[in-house]
C-alpha positions in Angstrom: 109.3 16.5 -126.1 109.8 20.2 -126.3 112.2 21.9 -129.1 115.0 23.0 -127.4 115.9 26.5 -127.5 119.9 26.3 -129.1 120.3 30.3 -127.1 119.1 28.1 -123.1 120.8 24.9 -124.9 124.0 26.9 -125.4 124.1 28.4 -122.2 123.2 25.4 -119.8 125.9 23.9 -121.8 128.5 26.9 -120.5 127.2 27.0 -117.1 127.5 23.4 -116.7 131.3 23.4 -117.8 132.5 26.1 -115.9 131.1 24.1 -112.8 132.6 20.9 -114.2 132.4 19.0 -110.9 134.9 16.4 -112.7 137.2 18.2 -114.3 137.1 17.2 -117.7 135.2 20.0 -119.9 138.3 21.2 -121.5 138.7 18.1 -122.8 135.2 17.0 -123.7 132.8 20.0 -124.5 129.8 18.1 -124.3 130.5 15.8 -121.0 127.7 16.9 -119.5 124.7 17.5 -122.2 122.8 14.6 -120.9 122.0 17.4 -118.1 120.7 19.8 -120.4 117.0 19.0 -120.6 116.3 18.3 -116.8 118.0 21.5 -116.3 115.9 23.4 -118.8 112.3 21.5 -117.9 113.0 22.3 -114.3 113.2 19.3 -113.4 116.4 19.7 -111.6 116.5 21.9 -108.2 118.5 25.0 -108.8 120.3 26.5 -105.5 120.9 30.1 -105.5 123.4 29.6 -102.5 120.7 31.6 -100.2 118.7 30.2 -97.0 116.1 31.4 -95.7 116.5 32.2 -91.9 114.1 29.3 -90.9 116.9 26.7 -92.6 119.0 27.5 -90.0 117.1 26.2 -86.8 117.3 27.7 -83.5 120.3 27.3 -80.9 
């Protein structure tokens, strides 16, 4: 297991409340921690929102 950077750690843990798919991070700072070290082994796909042009297909 790698030491974890508490600078990544710190801002994973942000990121991940802002998006707070369940709506509870205001209430619970570290709902979603147990994410924090597949996020930052990249072991978790990360979607910049972009496709590539062959994603789309052809009509």
């Amino acid at each position: 297991m790698q030491p974890r950077n508490s600078s990544v750690e710190n801002s994973l843990r942000h990121l991940l409340n802002e998006w707070d798919p369940i709506g509870v991070a205001d209430d619970v700072q570290d709902e979603y921690d147990c994410m924090l070290a597949p996020c930052s082994s990249g072991s978790v796909p990360v979607s910049t929102g972009r496709r590539s042009a062959s994603s789309y297909g052809t009509s």
